[in-house]
N, C-alpha and C positions, 0 to 999 in steps of 0.2 A: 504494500500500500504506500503511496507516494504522499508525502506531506503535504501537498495541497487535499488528498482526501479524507486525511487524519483533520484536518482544520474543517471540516463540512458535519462530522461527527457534533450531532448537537450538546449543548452545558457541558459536561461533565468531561467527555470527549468519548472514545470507544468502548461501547461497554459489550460486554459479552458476557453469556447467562453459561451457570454449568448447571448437568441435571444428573445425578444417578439415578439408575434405575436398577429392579430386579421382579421381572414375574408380578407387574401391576400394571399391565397393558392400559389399561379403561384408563387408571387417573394419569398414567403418562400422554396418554393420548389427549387429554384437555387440558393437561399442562404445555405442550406441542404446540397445540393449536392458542391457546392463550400467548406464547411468548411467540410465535410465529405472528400474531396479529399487527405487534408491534413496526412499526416503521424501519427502516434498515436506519434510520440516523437516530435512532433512539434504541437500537437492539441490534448489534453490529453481526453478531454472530452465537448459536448455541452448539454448546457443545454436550453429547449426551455419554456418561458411561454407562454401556449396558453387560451388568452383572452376567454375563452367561442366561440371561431370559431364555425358557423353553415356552413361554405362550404368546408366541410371535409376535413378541416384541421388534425381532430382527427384520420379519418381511414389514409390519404400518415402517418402520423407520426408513427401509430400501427404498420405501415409497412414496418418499416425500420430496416434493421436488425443489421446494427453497435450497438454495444453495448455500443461505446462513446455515444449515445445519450440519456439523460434523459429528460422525455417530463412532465412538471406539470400544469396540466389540473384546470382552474377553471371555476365554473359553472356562473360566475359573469365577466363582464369585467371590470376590475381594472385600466383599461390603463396602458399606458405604465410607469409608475412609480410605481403602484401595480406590474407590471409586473417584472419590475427591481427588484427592492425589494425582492419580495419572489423567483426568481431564483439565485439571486446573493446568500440569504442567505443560500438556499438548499448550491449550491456549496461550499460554506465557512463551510459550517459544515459539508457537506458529502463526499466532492470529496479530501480536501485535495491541494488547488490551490497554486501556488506560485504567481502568475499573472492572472488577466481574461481580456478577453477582451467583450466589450457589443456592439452590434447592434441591432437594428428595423432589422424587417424580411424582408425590401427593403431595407437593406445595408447588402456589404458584402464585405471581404477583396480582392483583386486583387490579379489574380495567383501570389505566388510566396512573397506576403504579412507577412503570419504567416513566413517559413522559413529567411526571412530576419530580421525581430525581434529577431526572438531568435541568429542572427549573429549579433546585435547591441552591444556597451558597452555604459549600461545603468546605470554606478555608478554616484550616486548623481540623480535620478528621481526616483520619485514618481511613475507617472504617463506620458503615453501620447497619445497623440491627433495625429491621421492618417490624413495624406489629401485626404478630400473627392471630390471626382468628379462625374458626371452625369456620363451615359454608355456613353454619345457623346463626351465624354471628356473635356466639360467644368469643371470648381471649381464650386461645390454645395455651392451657397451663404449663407444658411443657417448654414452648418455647419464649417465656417469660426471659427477655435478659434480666442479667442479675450486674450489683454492685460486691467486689470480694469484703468480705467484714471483717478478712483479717489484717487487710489496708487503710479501712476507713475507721475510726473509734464512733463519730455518729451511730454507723450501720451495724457494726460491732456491739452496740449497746441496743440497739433495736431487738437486735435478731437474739441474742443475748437473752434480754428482758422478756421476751417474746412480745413485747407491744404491739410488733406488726405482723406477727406470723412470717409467713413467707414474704410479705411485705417490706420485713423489718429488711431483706437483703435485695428479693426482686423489686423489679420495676410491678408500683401499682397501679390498682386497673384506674386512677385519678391521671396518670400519666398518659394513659391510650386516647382521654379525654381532651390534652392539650395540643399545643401547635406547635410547638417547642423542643427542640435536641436537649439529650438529658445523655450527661456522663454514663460511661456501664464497664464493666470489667469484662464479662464474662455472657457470649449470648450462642446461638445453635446457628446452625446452618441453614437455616430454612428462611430464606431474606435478609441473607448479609452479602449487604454491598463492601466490596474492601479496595482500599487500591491499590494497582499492577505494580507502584514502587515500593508496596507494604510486602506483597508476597516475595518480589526478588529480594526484600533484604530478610525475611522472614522465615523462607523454604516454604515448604507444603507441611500438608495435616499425616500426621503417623500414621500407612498403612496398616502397621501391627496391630493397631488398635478394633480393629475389623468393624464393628458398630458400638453405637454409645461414647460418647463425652471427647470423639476425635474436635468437633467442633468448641467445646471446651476448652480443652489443655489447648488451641492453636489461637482464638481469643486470647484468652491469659497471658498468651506467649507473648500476644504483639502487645499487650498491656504492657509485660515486663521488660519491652524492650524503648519502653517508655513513648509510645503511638499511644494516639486520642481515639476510643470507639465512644459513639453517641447510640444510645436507643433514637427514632425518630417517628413519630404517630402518624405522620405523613405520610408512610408507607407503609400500606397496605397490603400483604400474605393471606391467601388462604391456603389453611392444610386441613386436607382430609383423610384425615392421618385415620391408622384402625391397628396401633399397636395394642393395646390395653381392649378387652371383652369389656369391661363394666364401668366405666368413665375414664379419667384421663390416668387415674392413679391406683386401678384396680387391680384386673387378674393380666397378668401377661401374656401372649400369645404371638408366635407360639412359645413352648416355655422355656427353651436354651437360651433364648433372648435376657433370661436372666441372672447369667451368667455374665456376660458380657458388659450388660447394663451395671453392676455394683461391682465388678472388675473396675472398669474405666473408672466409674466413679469417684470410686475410692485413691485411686493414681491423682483424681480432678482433685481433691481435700487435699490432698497432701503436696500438689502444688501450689494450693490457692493457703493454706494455713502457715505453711512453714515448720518452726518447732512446736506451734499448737497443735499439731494434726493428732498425737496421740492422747492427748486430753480430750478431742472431738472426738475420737470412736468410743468411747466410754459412753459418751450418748448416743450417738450413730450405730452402730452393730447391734445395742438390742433391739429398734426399732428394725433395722431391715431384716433380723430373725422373726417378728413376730407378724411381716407379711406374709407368714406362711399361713397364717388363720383365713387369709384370703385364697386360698389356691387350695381349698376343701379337695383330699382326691388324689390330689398331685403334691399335699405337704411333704412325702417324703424327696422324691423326686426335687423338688425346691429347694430343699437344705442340705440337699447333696449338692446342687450346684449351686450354689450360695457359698457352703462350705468351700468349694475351690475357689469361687471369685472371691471369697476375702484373703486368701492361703495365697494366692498369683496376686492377688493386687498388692499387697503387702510386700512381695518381692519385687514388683516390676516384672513380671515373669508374663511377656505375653506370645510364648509359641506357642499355646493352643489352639487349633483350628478350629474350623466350624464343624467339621465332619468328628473333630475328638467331642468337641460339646454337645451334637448331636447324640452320638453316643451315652454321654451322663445323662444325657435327660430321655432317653429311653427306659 
């Protein structure tokens, strides 16, 4: 791309979308067609990684005719952190980005999302965090950014006290209300805009991590490398997400997922605490023991794999597979 077409790129300059995918055909498909809607001077390029999909994910993607789209196919699924990882890279070395933005292939920006980004003035950020909502219009609990409290003594004493609940550290749902960029430490991958000189000085997100909290520890990271992320209510995600059977913070599904989930986790705490980390699991470990009262059926099964994601997250030990985790939770 020749620098007179890098200067045509509207606000912000080149932005280009990553998406992973695995075996969710239908919501990748209206996430496609969502970020395909977009203008080429406001959505330069997407690029999709597809997890080794067996329900033909591969032929809708052959057959899409935009050119914006670059599709890289693995024979392997890497999860969603492999999945970052090698699309984000492609992009950085091929397309030329000024800015990317990343989603799971059940999140996608809300009409009218990308052109309002690029009408932001975004001097002095890094990075930022959209707010995400379900299609029904609730706020997606999970992808609440957060402020670390082991940074802040405000937030520290909130979360502490419990004055705010999860409050006391996320962004609250008063925040989704404003018009206003608001400081964050720490936010997920599903409507983070970041920018292309934040990732070359940064790297990429830990494949090893395979799913859960890769979006975390790589937030944090650019935190600690002293870059500005803002939460910003302006932008607007939907995910229609369908991790959890019974609300956002219910039963698991399927259940190796929870292995994985309080593995990363717990690697996330002990980045984000420091030398508190092992004061924090004195309150944290009984509570993630006693979601097993949720998982009627499969409690044993749960605290089998619980058991190894505290045992590996404690080491930093993350060669286990998906096909070994599979295995425990059979």
């Amino acid at each position: 791309m020749s620098e007179g077409q890098k200067d045509m790129q509207a606000g912000q300059g080149r932005l280009v979308a990553v998406v992973v995918t695995h075996n969710r055909l239908a919501k990748l498909t209206e996430t496609i067609a969502r970020l395909l809607e977009s203008p080429p001077e406001t959505l330069a390029a997407v690029v999709v990684a597809d997890n080794a999909s067996t329900d033909g994910t591969d032929t809708f993607l052959a057959a899409q005719a935009d050119p914006r789209l670059t599709v890289l196919r693995s024979e392997d699924n890497t999860g969603g952190a492999g999945g970052f990882m090698r699309a984000m890279r492609h992009a950085m070395e091929v397309l030329a980005p000024d800015w990317l933005v990343l989603m799971d292939d059940d999140g996608r920006p809300a009409p009218g999302c990308l052109g309002r980004f690029h009408a932001m003035d975004l001097s002095g950020w890094d990075g930022l965090a959209a707010a995400v909502y379900f299609p029904s219009g609730e706020i997606c609990e999970m992808n609440r950014p957060s402020r670390n409290p082991f940074w802040h003594l405000e937030v520290f004493l909130k979360t502490g006290l419990k004055l705010g609940g999860r409050s006391g550290f996320h962004i609250g749902p008063g925040n989704y209300a404003g018009t206003e960029p608001q400081a964050i430490d720490i936010t997920s991958f599903v409507g983070f805009f970041v920018r292309a000189d934040t990732v070359r000085a940064i790297g990429f997100p830990d494949p090893s991590l395979f799913v859960y909290g890769d979006d975390g520890l790589y937030t944090l990271r650019i935190r600690q490398s002293g870059r500005r992320l803002a939460f910003h209510p302006g932008l607007r995600f939907e995910h229609d997400m369908g991790t959890f059977d019974a609300g956002q913070r219910g039963r698991f599904h399927p259940l190796w997922k929870v292995y994985f989930y309080h593995r990363n986790l717990l690697m996330l705490y002990r980045a984000a605490a420091g030398p508190l980390f092992w004061p924090l699991l004195v309150i944290v470990l009984p509570k993630w023991l006693l979601k097993a009262r949720s998982h009627r059926g499969d409690a044993r099964v749960f605290l089998r794999l619980m058991r190894h994601a505290i045992a590996d997250g404690l080491r930093h030990d993350t060669r286990r597979t998906l096909a070994d985790i599979e295995r425990l939770a059979e």
